[in-house]
Chimera marker file (.cmm) of the C-alpha trace (Angstrom):
<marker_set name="trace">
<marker id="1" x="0.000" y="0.000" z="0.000" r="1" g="1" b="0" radius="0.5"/>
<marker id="2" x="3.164" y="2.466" z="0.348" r="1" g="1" b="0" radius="0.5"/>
<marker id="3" x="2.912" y="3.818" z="-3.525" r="1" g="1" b="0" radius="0.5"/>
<marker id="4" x="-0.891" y="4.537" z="-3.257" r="1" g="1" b="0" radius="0.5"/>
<marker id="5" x="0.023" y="6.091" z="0.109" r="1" g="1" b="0" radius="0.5"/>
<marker id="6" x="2.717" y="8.228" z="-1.473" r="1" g="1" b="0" radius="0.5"/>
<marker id="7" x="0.050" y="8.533" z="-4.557" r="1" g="1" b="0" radius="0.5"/>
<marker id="8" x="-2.177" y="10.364" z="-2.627" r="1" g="1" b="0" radius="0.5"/>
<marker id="9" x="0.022" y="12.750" z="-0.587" r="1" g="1" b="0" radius="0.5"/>
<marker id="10" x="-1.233" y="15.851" z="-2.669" r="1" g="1" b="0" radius="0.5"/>
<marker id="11" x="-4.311" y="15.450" z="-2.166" r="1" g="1" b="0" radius="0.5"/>
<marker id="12" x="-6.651" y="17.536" z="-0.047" r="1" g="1" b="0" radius="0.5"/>
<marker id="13" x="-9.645" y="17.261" z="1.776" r="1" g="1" b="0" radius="0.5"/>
<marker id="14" x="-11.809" y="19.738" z="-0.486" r="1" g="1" b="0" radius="0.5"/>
<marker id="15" x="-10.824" y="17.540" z="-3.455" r="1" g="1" b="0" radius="0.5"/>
<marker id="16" x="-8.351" y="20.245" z="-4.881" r="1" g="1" b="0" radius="0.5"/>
<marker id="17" x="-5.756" y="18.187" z="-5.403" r="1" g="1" b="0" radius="0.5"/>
<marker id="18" x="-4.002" y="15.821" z="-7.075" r="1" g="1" b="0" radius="0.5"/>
<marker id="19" x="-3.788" y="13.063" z="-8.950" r="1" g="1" b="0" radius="0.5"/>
<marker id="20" x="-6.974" y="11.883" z="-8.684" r="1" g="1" b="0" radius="0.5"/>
<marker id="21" x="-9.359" y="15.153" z="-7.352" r="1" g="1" b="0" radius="0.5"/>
<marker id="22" x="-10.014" y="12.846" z="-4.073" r="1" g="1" b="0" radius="0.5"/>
<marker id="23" x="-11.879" y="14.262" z="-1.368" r="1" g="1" b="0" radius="0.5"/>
<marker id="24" x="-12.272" y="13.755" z="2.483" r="1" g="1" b="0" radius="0.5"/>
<marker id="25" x="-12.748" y="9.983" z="3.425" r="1" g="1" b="0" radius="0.5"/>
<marker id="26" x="-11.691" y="9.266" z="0.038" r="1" g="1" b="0" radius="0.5"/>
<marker id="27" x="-8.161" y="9.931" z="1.203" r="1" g="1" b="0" radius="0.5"/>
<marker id="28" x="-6.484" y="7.162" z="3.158" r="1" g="1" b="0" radius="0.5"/>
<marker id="29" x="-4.971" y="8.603" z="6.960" r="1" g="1" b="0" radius="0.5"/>
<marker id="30" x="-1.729" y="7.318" z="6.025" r="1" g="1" b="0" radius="0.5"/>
<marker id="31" x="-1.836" y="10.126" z="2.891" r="1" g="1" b="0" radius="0.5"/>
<marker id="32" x="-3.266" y="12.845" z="5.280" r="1" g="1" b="0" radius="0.5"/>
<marker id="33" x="-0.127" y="12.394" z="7.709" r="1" g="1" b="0" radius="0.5"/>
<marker id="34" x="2.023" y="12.559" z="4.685" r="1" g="1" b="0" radius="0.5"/>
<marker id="35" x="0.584" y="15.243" z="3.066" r="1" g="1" b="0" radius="0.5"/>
<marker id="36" x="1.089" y="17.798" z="6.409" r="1" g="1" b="0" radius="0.5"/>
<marker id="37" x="4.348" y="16.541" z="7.161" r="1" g="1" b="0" radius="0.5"/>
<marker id="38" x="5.459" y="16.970" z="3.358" r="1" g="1" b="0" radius="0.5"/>
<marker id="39" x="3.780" y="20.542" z="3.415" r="1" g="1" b="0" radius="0.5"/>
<marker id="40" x="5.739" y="21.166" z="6.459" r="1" g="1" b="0" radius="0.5"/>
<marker id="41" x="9.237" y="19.957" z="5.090" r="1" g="1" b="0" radius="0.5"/>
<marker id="42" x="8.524" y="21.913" z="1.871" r="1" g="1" b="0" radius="0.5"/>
<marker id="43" x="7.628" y="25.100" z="3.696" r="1" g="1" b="0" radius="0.5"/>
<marker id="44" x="10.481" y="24.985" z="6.214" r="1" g="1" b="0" radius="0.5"/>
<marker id="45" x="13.593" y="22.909" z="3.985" r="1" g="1" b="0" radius="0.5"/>
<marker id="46" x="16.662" y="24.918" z="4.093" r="1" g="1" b="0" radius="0.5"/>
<marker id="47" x="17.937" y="23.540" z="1.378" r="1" g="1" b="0" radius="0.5"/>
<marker id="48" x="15.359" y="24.293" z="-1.382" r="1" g="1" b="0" radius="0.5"/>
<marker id="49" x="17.589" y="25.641" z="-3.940" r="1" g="1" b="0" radius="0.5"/>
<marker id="50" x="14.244" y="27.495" z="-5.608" r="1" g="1" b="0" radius="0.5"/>
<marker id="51" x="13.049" y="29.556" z="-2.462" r="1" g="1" b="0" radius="0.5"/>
<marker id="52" x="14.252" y="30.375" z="1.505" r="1" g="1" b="0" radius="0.5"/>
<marker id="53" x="12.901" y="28.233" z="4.263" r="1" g="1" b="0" radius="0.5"/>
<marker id="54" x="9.882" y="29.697" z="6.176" r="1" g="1" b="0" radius="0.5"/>
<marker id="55" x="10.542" y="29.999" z="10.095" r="1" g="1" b="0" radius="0.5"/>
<marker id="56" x="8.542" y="27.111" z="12.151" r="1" g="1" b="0" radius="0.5"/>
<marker id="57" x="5.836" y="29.612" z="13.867" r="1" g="1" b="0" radius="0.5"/>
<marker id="58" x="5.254" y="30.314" z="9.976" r="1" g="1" b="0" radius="0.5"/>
<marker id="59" x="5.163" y="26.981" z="8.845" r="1" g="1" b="0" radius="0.5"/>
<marker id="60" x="3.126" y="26.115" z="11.175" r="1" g="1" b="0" radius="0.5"/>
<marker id="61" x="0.586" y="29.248" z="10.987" r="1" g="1" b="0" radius="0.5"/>
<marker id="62" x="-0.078" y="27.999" z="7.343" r="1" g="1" b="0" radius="0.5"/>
<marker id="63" x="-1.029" y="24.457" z="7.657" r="1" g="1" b="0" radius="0.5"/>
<marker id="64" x="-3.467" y="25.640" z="10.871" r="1" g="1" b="0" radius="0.5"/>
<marker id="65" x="-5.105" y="28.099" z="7.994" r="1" g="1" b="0" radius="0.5"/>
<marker id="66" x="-4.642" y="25.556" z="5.767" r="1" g="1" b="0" radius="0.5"/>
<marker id="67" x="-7.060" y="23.400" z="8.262" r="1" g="1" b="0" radius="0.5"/>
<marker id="68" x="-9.811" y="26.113" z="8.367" r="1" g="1" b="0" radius="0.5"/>
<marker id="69" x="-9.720" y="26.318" z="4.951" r="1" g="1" b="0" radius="0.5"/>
<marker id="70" x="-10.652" y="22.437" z="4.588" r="1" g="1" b="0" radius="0.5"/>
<marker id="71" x="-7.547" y="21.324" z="3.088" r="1" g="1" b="0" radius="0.5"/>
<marker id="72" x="-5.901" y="19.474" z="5.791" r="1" g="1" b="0" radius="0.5"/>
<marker id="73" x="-7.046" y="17.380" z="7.897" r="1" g="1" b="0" radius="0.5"/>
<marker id="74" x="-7.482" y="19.798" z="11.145" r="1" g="1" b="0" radius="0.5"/>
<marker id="75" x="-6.896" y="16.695" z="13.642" r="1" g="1" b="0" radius="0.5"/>
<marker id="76" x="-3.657" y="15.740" z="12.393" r="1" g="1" b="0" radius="0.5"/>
<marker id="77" x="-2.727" y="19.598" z="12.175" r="1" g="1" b="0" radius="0.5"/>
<marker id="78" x="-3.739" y="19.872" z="15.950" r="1" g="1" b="0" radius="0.5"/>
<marker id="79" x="-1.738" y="16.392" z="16.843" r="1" g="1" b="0" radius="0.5"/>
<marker id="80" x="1.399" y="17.179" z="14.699" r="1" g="1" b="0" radius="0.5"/>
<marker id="81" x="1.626" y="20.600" z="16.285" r="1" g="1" b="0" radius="0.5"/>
<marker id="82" x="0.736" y="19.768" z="19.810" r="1" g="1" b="0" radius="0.5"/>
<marker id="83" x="3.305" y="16.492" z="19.791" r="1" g="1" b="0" radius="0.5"/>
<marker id="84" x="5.958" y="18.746" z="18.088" r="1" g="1" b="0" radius="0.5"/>
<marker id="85" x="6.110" y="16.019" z="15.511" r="1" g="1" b="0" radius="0.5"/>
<marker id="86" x="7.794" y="18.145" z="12.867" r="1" g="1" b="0" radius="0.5"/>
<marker id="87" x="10.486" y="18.822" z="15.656" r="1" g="1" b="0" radius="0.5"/>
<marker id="88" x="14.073" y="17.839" z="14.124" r="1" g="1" b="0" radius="0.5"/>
<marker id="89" x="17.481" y="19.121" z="15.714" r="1" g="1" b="0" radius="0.5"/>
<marker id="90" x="18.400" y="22.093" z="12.880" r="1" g="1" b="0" radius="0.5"/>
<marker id="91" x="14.856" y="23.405" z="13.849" r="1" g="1" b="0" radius="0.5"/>
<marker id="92" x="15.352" y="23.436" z="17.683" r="1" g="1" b="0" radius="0.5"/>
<marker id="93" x="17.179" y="26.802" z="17.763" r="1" g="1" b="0" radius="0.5"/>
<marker id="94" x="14.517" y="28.448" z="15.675" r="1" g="1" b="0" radius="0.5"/>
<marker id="95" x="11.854" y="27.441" z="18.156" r="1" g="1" b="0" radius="0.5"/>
<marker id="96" x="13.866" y="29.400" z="21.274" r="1" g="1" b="0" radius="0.5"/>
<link id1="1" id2="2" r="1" g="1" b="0" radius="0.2"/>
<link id1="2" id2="3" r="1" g="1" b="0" radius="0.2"/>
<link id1="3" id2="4" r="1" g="1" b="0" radius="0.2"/>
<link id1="4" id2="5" r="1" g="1" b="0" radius="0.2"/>
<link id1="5" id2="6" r="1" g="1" b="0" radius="0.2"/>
<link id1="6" id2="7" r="1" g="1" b="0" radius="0.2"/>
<link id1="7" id2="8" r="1" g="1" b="0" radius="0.2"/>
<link id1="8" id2="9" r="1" g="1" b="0" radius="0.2"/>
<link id1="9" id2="10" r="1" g="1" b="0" radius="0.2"/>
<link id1="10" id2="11" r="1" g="1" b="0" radius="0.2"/>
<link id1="11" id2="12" r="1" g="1" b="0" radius="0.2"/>
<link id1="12" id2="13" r="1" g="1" b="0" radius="0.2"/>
<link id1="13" id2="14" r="1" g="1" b="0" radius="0.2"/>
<link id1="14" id2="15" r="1" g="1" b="0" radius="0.2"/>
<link id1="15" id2="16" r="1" g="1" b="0" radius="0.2"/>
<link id1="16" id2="17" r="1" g="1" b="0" radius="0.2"/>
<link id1="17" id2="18" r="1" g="1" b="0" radius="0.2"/>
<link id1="18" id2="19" r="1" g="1" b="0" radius="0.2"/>
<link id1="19" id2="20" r="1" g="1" b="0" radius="0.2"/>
<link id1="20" id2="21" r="1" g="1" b="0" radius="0.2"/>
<link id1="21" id2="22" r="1" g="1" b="0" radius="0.2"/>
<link id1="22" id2="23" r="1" g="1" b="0" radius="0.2"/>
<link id1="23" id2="24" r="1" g="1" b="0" radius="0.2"/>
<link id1="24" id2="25" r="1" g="1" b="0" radius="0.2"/>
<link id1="25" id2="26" r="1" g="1" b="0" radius="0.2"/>
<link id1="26" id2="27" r="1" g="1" b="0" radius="0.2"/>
<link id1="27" id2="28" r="1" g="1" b="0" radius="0.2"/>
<link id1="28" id2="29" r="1" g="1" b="0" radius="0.2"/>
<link id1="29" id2="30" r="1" g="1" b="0" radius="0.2"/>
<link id1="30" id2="31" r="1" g="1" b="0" radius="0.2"/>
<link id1="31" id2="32" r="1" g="1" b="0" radius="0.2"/>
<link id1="32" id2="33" r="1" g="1" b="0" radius="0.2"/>
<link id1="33" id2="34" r="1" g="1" b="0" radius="0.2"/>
<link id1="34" id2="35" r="1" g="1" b="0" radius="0.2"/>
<link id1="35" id2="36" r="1" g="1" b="0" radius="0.2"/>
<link id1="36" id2="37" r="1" g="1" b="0" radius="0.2"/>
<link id1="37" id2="38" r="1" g="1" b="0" radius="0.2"/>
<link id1="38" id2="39" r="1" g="1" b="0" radius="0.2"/>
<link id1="39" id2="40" r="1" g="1" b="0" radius="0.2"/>
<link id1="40" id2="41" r="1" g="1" b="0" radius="0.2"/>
<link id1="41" id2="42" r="1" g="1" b="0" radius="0.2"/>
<link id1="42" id2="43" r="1" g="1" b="0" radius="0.2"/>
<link id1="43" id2="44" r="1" g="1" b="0" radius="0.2"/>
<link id1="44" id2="45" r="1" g="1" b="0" radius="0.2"/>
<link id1="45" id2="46" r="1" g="1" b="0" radius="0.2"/>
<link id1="46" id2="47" r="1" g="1" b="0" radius="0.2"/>
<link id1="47" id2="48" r="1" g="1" b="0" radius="0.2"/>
<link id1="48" id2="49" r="1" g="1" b="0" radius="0.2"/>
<link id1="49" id2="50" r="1" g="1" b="0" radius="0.2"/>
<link id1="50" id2="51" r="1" g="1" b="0" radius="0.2"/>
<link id1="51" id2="52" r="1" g="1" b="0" radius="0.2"/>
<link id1="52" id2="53" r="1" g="1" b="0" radius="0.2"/>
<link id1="53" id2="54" r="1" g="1" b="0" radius="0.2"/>
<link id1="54" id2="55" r="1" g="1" b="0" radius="0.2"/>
<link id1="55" id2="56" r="1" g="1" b="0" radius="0.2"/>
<link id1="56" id2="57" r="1" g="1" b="0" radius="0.2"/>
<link id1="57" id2="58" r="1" g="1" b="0" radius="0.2"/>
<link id1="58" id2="59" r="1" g="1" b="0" radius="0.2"/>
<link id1="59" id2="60" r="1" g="1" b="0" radius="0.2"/>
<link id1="60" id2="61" r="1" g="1" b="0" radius="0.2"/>
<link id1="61" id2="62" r="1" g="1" b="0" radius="0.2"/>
<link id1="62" id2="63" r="1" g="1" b="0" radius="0.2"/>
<link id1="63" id2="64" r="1" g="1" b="0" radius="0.2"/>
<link id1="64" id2="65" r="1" g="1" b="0" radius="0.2"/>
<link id1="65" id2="66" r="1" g="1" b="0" radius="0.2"/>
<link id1="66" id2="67" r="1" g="1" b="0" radius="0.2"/>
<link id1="67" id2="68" r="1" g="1" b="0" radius="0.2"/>
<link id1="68" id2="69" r="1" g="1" b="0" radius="0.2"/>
<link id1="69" id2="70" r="1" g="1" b="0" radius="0.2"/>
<link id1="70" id2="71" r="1" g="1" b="0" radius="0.2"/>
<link id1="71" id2="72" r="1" g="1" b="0" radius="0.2"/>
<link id1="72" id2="73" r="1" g="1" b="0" radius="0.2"/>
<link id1="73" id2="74" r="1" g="1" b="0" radius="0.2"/>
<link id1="74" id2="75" r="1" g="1" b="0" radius="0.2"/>
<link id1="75" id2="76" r="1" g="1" b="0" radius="0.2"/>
<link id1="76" id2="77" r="1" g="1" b="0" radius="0.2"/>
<link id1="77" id2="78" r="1" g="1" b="0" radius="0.2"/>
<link id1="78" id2="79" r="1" g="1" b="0" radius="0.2"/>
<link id1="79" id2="80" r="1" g="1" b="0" radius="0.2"/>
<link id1="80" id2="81" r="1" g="1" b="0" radius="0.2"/>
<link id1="81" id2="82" r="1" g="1" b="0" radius="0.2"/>
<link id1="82" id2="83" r="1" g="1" b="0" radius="0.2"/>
<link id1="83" id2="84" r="1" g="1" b="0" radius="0.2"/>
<link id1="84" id2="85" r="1" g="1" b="0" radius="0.2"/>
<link id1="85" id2="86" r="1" g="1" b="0" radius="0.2"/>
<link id1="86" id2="87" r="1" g="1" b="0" radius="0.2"/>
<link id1="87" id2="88" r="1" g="1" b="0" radius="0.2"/>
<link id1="88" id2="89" r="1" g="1" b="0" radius="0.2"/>
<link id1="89" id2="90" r="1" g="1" b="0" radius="0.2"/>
<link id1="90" id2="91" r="1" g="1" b="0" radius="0.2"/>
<link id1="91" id2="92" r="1" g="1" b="0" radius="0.2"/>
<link id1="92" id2="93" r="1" g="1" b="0" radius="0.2"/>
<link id1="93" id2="94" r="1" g="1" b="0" radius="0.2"/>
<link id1="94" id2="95" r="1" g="1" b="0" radius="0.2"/>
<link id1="95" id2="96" r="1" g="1" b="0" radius="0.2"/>
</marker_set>
């Protein structure tokens, strides 16, 4: 199940995504989780040689409006902020 999981990681909620328009339900948990966390990386990657990292309160700020705008799943939002689960050691300092 990993490739459709990684199929469906641009996919959103409101069915504006992509590759296959899915919407809500339609979208296995396993390609909500990746979808924030890959939204996250992208947003806050350093070494994006086609734009400058975001800072983490940013990153962060975006998927929550993200959420209200029916995108994301607002659950896993909530849970991967609240847990810190985008925490890695190069993004420590930025957090202080």
């Amino acid at each position: 199940n990993i490739p459709k999981y990684a199929a469906g990681h641009h996919e959103y909620l409101d069915g504006s995504g992509y590759p296959l328009g899915l919407k809500g339900e339609e979208i296995s948990l396993q390609s909500r989780i990746m979808c924030i966390a890959d939204i996250f990386d992208a947003l806050s990657a350093a070494d994006r040689p086609y734009k400058e990292a975001v800072p983490v309160h940013r990153a962060l700020e975006i998927l929550q409006a993200e959420a209200r705008a029916g995108k994301l799943d607002p659950d896993i939002v909530d849970l991967f902020i609240k847990k810190k689960l985008y925490a890695r050691p190069s993004l420590a300092e930025e957090e202080d």
